[in-house]
C-alpha positions in Angstrom: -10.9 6.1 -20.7 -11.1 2.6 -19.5 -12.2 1.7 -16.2 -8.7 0.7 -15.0 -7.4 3.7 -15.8 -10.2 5.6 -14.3 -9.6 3.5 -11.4 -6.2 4.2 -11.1 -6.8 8.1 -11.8 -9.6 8.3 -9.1 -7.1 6.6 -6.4 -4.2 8.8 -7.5 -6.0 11.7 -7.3 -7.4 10.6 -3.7 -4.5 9.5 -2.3 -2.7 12.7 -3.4 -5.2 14.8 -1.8 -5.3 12.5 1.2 -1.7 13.2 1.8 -1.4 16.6 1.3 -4.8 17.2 3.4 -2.8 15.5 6.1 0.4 17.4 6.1 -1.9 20.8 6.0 -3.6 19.1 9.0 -0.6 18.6 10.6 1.1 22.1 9.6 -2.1 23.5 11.0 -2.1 22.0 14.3 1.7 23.0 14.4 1.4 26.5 13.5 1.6 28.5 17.2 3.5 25.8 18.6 7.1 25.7 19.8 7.1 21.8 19.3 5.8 20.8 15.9 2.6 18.4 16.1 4.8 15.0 15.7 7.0 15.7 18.7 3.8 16.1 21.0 2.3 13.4 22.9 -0.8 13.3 20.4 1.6 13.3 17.3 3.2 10.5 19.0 -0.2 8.8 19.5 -0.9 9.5 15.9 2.5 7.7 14.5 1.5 4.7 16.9 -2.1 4.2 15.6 -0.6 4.6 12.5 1.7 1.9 12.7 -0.9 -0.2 14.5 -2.4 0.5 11.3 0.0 -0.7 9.2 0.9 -3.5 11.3 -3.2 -4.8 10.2 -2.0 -4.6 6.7 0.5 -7.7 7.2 -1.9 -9.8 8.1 -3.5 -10.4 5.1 -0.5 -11.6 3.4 1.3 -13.4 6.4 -2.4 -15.6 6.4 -2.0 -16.3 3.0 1.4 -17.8 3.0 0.2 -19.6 6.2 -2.7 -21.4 4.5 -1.8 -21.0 0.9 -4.4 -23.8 0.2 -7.3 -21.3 2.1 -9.6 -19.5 0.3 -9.7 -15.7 2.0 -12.5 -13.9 1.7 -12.6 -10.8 0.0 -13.2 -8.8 3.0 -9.7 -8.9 4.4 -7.9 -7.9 1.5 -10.1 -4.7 0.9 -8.8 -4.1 4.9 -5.5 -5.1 3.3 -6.0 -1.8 0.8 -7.8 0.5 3.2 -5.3 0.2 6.2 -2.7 0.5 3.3 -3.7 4.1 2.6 -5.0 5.1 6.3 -1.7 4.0 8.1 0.5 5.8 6.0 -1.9 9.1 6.4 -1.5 9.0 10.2 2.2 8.7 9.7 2.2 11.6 7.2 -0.1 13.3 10.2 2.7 12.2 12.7 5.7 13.2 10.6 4.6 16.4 8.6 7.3 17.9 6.7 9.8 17.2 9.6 12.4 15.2 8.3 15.5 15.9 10.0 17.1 12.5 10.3 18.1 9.8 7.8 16.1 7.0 9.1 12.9 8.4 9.2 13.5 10.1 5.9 14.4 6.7 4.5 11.2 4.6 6.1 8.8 7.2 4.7 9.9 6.8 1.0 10.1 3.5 1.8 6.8 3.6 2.8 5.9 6.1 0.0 7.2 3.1 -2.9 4.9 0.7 -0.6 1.3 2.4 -1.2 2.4 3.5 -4.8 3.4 0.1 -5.8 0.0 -1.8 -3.7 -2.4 0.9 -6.1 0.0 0.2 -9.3 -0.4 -3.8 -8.4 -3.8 -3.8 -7.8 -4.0 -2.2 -11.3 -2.0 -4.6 -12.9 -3.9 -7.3 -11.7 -7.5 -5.9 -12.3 -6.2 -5.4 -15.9 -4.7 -8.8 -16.2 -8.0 -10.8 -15.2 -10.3 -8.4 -17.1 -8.1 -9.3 -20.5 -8.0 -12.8 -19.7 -12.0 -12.7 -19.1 -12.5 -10.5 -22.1 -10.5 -12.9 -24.4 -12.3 -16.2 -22.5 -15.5 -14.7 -23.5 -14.9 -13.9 -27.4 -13.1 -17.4 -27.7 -16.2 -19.1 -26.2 -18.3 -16.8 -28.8 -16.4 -18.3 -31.3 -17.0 -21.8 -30.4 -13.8 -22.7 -29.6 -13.5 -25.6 -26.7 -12.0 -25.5 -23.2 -8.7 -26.9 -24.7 -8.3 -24.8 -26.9 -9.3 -21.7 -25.1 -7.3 -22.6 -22.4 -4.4 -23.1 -24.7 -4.3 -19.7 -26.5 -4.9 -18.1 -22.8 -1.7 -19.5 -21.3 0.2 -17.0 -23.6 -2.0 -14.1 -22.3 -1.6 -15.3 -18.6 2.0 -13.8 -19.1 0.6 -10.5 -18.0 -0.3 -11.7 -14.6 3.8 -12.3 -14.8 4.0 -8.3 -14.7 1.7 -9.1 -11.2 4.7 -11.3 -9.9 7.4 -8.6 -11.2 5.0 -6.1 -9.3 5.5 -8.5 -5.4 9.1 -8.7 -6.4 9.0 -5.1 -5.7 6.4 -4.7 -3.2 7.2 -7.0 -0.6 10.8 -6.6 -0.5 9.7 -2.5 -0.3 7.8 -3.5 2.7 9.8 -5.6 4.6 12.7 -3.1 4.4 10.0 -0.1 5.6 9.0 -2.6 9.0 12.6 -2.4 9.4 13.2 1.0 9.1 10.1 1.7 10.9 11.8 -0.6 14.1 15.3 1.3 13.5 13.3 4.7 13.8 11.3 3.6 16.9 14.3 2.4 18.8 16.5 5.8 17.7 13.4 7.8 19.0 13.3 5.7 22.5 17.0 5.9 22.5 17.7 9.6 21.8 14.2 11.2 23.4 12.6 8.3 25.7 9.2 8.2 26.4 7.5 11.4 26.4 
């Protein structure tokens, strides 16, 4: 098994357990209660750290397209994938299996396509560069020169074109969750105020 896919295995199988570890948590903590855990006043707290949460996530990607020409450090975009994972588990926490309205229902698959698509892009791309350092090492084993090297790697760079397929997806996908995120937050001030 390669190390991608060992990567990608380990992170499915994390996040999977993750997720379900938080809806037990939640179905736990909702279990001799009249109100279930996400209706509470902690549950509420829970879906707004949670968005807080998610809310860190953007920044990483609104800097970038700010100062394209800026080198970010490393740092921020491993908070970029940690708050992508822990966000989303407090608003599993705050949600549980309590979907009984269309916009919520919507924002978490929304959401759901979000974190699924981040671990399959960050695949994609470890992939990519690993190829294209793999084949940059053999041709410079062979002797080959820069030109040349560069030259038979512009046809293998077309895989980091599956990357750019991969944002066509994923920030669209997260753009339309903020939204439905907003729509769900002013339906629950709307319909049950501040509680």
């Amino acid at each position: 098994m390669t190390s991608v896919r060992l990567r990608v295995l380990v992170a499915t199988v994390v996040v999977v357990t993750a997720v379900a570890g938080a809806l037990i948590f939640e179905a736990l903590l909702s279990l001799d209660e009249i109100t279930p855990f996400g209706h509470t006043r902690y549950g509420h707290a829970a879906g707004w750290i949670g968005l807080a949460v998610i809310l860190l996530v953007c920044v990483y990607p609104l800097r970038k397209r700010i100062s394209p020409a800026r080198r970010w450090p490393r740092g921020w975009f491993r908070v970029h994938m940690v708050a992508g994972v822990v966000g989303p588990l407090l608003i599993f926490l705050h949600s549980g299996a309590h979907y009984h309205a269309l916009v919520p229902i919507l924002a978490m698959l929304s959401m759901v396509i979000v974190v699924v698509s981040g671990i399959v892009g960050q695949a994609v791309h470890a992939f990519s560069l690993r190829a294209l350092n793999d084949q940059r090492r053999r041709l410079q084993h062979e002797g080959l020169s820069e030109g040349d090297i560069d030259a038979q790697l512009h046809g293998m760079a077309s895989q980091e074109e599956a990357f750019r397929m991969w944002q066509a997806i994923h920030a669209p996908m997260t753009l339309m969750f903020l939204v439905l995120t907003l729509l769900h937050v002013a339906g629950a001030f709307f319909f049950a105020g501040i509680s």
